[in-house]
C-alpha positions as CSV (number, residue, x, y, z in Angstrom):
1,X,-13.8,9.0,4.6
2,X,-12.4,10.1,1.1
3,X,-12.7,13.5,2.3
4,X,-11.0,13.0,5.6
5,X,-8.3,11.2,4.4
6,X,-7.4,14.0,2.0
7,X,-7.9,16.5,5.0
8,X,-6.1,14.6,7.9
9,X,-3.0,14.1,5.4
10,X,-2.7,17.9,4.0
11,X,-4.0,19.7,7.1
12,X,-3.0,17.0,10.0
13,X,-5.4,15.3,12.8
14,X,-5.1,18.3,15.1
15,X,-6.2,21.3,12.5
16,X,-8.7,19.6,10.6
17,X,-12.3,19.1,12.2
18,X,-15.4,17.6,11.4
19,X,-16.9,20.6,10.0
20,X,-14.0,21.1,7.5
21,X,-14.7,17.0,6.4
22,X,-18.3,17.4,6.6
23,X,-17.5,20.9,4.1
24,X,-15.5,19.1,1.5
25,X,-17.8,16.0,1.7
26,X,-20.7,17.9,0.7
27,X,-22.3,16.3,4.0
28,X,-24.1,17.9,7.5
29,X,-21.5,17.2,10.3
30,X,-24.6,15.8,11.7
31,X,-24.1,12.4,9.1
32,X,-20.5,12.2,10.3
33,X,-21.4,11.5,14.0
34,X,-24.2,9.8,13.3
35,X,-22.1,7.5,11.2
36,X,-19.0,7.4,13.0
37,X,-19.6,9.0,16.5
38,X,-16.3,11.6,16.3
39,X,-12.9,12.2,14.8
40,X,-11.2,9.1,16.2
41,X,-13.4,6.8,14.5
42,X,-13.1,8.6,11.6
43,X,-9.4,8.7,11.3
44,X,-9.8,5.0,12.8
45,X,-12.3,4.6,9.3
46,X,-9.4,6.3,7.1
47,X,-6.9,3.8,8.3
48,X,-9.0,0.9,8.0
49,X,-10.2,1.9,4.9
50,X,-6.3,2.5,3.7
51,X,-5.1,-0.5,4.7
52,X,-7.6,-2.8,3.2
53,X,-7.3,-1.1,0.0
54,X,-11.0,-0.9,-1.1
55,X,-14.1,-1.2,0.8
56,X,-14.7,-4.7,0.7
57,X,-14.7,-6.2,4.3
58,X,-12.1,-8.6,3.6
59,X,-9.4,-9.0,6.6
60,X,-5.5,-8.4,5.2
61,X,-5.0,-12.4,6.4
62,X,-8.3,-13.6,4.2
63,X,-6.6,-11.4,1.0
64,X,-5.8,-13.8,-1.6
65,X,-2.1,-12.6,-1.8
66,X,-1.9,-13.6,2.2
67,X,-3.8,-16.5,1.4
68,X,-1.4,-18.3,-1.6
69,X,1.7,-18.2,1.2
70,X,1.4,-21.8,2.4
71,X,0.5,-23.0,-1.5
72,X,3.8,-21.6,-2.8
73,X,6.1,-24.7,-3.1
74,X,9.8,-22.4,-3.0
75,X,9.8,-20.7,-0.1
76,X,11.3,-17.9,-1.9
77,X,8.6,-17.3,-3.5
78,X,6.5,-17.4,-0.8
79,X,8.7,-15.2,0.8
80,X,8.1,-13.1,-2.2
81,X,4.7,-13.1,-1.7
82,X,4.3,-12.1,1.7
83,X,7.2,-9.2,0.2
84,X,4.8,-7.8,-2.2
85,X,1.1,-8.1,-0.4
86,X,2.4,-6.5,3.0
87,X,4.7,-3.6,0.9
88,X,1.2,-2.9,-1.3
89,X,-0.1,-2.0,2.6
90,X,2.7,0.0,3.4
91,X,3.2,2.4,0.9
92,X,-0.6,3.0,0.8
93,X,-0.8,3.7,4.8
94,X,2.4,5.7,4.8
95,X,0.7,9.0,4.5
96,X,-2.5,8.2,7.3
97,X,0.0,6.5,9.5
98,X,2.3,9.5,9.7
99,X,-0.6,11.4,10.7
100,X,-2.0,9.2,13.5
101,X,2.0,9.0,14.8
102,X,2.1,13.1,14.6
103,X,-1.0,13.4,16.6
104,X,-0.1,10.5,18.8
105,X,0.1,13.2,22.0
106,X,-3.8,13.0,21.9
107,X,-4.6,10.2,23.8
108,X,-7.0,8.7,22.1
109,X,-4.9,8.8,19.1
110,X,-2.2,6.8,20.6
111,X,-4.6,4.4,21.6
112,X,-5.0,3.8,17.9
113,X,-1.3,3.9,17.5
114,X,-0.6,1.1,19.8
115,X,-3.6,-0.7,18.4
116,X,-2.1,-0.2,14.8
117,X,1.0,-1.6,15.5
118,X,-0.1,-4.7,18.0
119,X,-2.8,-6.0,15.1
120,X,-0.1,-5.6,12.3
121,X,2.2,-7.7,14.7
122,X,-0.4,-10.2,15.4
123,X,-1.2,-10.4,11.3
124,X,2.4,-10.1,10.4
125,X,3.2,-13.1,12.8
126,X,0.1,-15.3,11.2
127,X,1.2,-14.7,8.0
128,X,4.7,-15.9,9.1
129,X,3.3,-19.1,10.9
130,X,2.0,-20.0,7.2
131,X,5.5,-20.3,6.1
132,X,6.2,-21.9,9.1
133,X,3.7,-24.9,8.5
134,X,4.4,-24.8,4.9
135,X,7.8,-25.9,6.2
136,X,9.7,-22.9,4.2
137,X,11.3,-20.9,7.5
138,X,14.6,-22.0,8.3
139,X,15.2,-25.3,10.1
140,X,15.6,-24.5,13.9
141,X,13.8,-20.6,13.6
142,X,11.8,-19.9,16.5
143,X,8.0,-18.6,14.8
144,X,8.3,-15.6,17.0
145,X,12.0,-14.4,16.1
146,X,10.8,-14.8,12.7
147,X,8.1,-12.7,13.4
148,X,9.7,-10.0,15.3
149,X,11.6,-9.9,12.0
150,X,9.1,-9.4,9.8
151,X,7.8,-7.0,12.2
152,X,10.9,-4.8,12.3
153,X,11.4,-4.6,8.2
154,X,8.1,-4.5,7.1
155,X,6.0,-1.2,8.9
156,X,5.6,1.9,8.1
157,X,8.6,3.7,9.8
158,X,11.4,2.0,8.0
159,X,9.7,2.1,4.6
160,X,9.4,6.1,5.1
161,X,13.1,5.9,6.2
162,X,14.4,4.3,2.7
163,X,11.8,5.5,0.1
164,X,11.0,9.0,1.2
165,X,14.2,9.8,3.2
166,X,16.5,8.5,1.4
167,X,15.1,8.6,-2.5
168,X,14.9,4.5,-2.9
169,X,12.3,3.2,-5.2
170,X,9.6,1.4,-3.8
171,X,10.9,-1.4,-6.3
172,X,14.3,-1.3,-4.5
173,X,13.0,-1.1,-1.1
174,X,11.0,-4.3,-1.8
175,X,14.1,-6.0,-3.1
176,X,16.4,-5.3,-0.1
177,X,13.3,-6.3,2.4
178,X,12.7,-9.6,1.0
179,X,16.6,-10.1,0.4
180,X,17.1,-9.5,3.8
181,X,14.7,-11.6,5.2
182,X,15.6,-14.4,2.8
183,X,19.3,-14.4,4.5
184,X,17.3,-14.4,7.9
185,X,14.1,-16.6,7.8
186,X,15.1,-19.3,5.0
Protein backbone atom coordinates (compact mmCIF):
# COMPACT_ATOMS: atom_id res chain seq x y z
CA UNK A 1 0.00 0.00 0.00
CA UNK A 2 3.09 2.21 0.94
CA UNK A 3 4.20 1.80 -2.55
CA UNK A 4 0.93 2.69 -4.12
CA UNK A 5 0.30 5.44 -2.25
CA UNK A 6 3.56 6.97 -3.26
CA UNK A 7 2.81 5.94 -6.92
CA UNK A 8 -0.96 6.98 -7.27
CA UNK A 9 0.04 10.52 -5.72
CA UNK A 10 3.33 11.33 -8.05
CA UNK A 11 2.20 9.45 -11.14
CA UNK A 12 -1.86 9.66 -10.72
CA UNK A 13 -4.58 6.52 -10.65
CA UNK A 14 -4.76 6.47 -14.49
CA UNK A 15 -0.66 6.08 -15.37
CA UNK A 16 0.28 4.07 -12.61
CA UNK A 17 -0.41 0.17 -12.78
CA UNK A 18 -0.04 -2.75 -10.75
CA UNK A 19 3.11 -3.76 -12.31
CA UNK A 20 4.77 -0.32 -11.60
CA UNK A 21 3.40 -0.97 -7.47
CA UNK A 22 4.21 -4.53 -7.63
CA UNK A 23 8.04 -3.01 -9.08
CA UNK A 24 8.66 -0.52 -6.37
CA UNK A 25 7.20 -2.94 -3.68
CA UNK A 26 9.67 -5.48 -4.45
CA UNK A 27 6.49 -7.80 -4.83
CA UNK A 28 5.04 -10.26 -7.98
CA UNK A 29 1.89 -8.40 -9.19
CA UNK A 30 0.58 -11.85 -8.61
CA UNK A 31 0.61 -10.96 -4.45
CA UNK A 32 -1.22 -7.69 -5.28
CA UNK A 33 -4.32 -9.40 -6.71
CA UNK A 34 -4.17 -12.11 -4.63
CA UNK A 35 -4.27 -9.69 -1.83
CA UNK A 36 -6.42 -7.05 -3.10
CA UNK A 37 -8.15 -8.42 -6.32
CA UNK A 38 -7.15 -4.98 -8.62
CA UNK A 39 -6.36 -1.35 -8.54
CA UNK A 40 -9.65 -0.10 -6.99
CA UNK A 41 -9.12 -1.94 -3.96
CA UNK A 42 -5.87 -0.98 -3.76
CA UNK A 43 -6.43 2.72 -4.10
CA UNK A 44 -9.67 1.81 -1.88
CA UNK A 45 -6.56 0.21 0.69
CA UNK A 46 -4.42 3.53 0.29
CA UNK A 47 -7.41 5.57 1.36
CA UNK A 48 -8.38 3.55 4.14
CA UNK A 49 -5.14 3.14 5.18
CA UNK A 50 -4.68 7.19 5.05
CA UNK A 51 -7.41 7.96 6.79
CA UNK A 52 -7.05 5.82 9.77
CA UNK A 53 -3.64 6.92 10.13
CA UNK A 54 -1.82 3.58 11.03
CA UNK A 55 -2.80 0.12 10.43
CA UNK A 56 -4.63 -0.61 13.43
CA UNK A 57 -8.37 -1.53 12.54
CA UNK A 58 -9.73 1.09 14.71
CA UNK A 59 -12.94 3.04 12.96
CA UNK A 60 -12.26 7.18 12.95
CA UNK A 61 -15.64 7.17 15.52
CA UNK A 62 -13.93 4.40 18.09
CA UNK A 63 -10.51 6.90 17.91
CA UNK A 64 -10.02 8.22 21.33
CA UNK A 65 -9.93 11.82 20.06
CA UNK A 66 -13.74 11.07 18.55
CA UNK A 67 -14.33 9.34 21.58
CA UNK A 68 -13.60 12.25 24.51
CA UNK A 69 -16.36 14.63 22.46
CA UNK A 70 -19.30 13.92 24.77
CA UNK A 71 -16.72 13.82 28.06
CA UNK A 72 -15.58 17.40 27.34
CA UNK A 73 -17.63 19.65 29.84
CA UNK A 74 -17.19 23.26 27.58
CA UNK A 75 -18.50 22.72 24.55
CA UNK A 76 -15.77 24.65 23.06
CA UNK A 77 -13.58 22.41 23.85
CA UNK A 78 -15.29 19.83 22.53
CA UNK A 79 -15.76 21.70 19.64
CA UNK A 80 -12.09 21.81 19.66
CA UNK A 81 -11.73 18.46 19.71
CA UNK A 82 -13.76 17.31 17.00
CA UNK A 83 -11.52 20.56 15.17
CA UNK A 84 -8.31 18.92 15.70
CA UNK A 85 -9.12 14.87 15.27
CA UNK A 86 -11.18 15.42 11.92
CA UNK A 87 -8.34 18.30 10.51
CA UNK A 88 -5.44 15.39 11.51
CA UNK A 89 -7.65 13.29 8.68
CA UNK A 90 -7.80 15.94 6.35
CA UNK A 91 -4.51 17.07 5.79
CA UNK A 92 -3.27 13.46 5.66
CA UNK A 93 -5.94 12.34 2.87
CA UNK A 94 -5.52 15.59 0.98
CA UNK A 95 -2.99 14.08 -1.39
CA UNK A 96 -4.99 10.32 -2.05
CA UNK A 97 -8.17 12.16 -2.18
CA UNK A 98 -7.09 14.48 -4.91
CA UNK A 99 -6.17 11.58 -6.78
CA UNK A 100 -9.38 9.44 -6.49
CA UNK A 101 -11.41 13.04 -7.46
CA UNK A 102 -8.88 13.36 -10.72
CA UNK A 103 -9.62 9.84 -11.77
CA UNK A 104 -13.23 10.10 -10.73
CA UNK A 105 -14.18 9.72 -14.78
CA UNK A 106 -13.43 5.94 -14.15
CA UNK A 107 -16.37 4.55 -12.96
CA UNK A 108 -15.40 2.55 -10.48
CA UNK A 109 -13.44 5.31 -9.10
CA UNK A 110 -16.31 7.54 -8.55
CA UNK A 111 -18.00 4.84 -6.97
CA UNK A 112 -15.32 5.23 -4.30
CA UNK A 113 -15.80 8.92 -4.51
CA UNK A 114 -19.35 9.04 -3.60
CA UNK A 115 -18.58 6.29 -1.05
CA UNK A 116 -15.82 8.59 0.40
CA UNK A 117 -17.88 11.43 0.86
CA UNK A 118 -21.35 9.60 2.15
CA UNK A 119 -19.23 7.61 5.09
CA UNK A 120 -17.43 10.92 6.05
CA UNK A 121 -21.00 12.49 6.24
CA UNK A 122 -22.42 9.68 8.13
CA UNK A 123 -19.17 9.89 10.70
CA UNK A 124 -19.00 13.57 10.57
CA UNK A 125 -22.79 13.64 11.58
CA UNK A 126 -22.22 10.93 14.61
CA UNK A 127 -19.55 12.76 15.82
CA UNK A 128 -21.89 15.82 15.81
CA UNK A 129 -24.82 13.91 17.55
CA UNK A 130 -22.17 13.50 20.54
CA UNK A 131 -22.25 17.09 21.06
CA UNK A 132 -25.71 17.05 20.59
CA UNK A 133 -26.44 14.64 23.57
CA UNK A 134 -23.62 16.10 25.50
CA UNK A 135 -26.03 19.04 25.33
CA UNK A 136 -23.13 21.50 23.82
CA UNK A 137 -24.94 22.40 20.18
CA UNK A 138 -26.87 25.38 20.34
CA UNK A 139 -30.36 25.42 21.91
CA UNK A 140 -32.97 24.94 19.04
CA UNK A 141 -30.07 23.44 16.24
CA UNK A 142 -31.54 20.87 14.17
CA UNK A 143 -28.62 17.66 14.41
CA UNK A 144 -28.72 17.55 10.73
CA UNK A 145 -28.09 21.43 9.87
CA UNK A 146 -25.33 21.04 12.30
CA UNK A 147 -24.09 18.34 10.45
CA UNK A 148 -24.44 19.49 7.01
CA UNK A 149 -22.08 22.15 8.63
CA UNK A 150 -19.60 20.25 9.66
CA UNK A 151 -19.81 18.58 6.53
CA UNK A 152 -19.27 21.66 4.42
CA UNK A 153 -16.07 23.10 6.51
CA UNK A 154 -14.41 20.16 7.43
CA UNK A 155 -13.45 17.81 3.85
CA UNK A 156 -10.91 17.72 1.81
CA UNK A 157 -11.90 20.35 -0.87
CA UNK A 158 -12.10 23.42 1.27
CA UNK A 159 -8.97 22.48 3.30
CA UNK A 160 -7.01 22.27 -0.21
CA UNK A 161 -8.76 25.64 -1.11
CA UNK A 162 -7.19 27.62 2.10
CA UNK A 163 -3.87 25.71 2.91
CA UNK A 164 -2.56 24.89 -0.55
CA UNK A 165 -4.35 27.60 -2.61
CA UNK A 166 -4.16 30.15 -0.72
CA UNK A 167 -0.76 29.67 1.53
CA UNK A 168 -2.77 29.42 5.07
CA UNK A 169 -1.15 27.35 7.73
CA UNK A 170 -2.72 24.32 8.65
CA UNK A 171 -2.66 26.02 12.29
CA UNK A 172 -4.77 28.90 10.83
CA UNK A 173 -7.03 26.90 8.81
CA UNK A 174 -7.90 25.01 12.00
CA UNK A 175 -8.52 28.19 13.86
CA UNK A 176 -10.92 29.78 11.32
CA UNK A 177 -12.90 26.11 11.02
CA UNK A 178 -13.54 25.77 14.54
CA UNK A 179 -14.21 29.69 14.96
CA UNK A 180 -16.62 29.39 12.46
CA UNK A 181 -18.39 26.65 13.57
CA UNK A 182 -18.37 27.96 17.15
CA UNK A 183 -20.46 31.11 15.77
CA UNK A 184 -22.69 28.40 14.10
CA UNK A 185 -23.22 25.28 16.26
CA UNK A 186 -22.81 26.71 19.97
Amino acid sequence: MEAAAVLFVEQGYVATTLEDVAQRAEISVQTIYYSFGNKRRVLEAVLGATVAGDHEPVPPLERPWAASLAEQPEPADALRALVDGALEIVARTVPVYEVIRRAASDPDVADLLDTNRRERGEVQRELVARLHRAGHLRPGLELDDAAAVVYGLLNEEVFQLFVIDCGWAPDRFGRWVCDTLASQLL
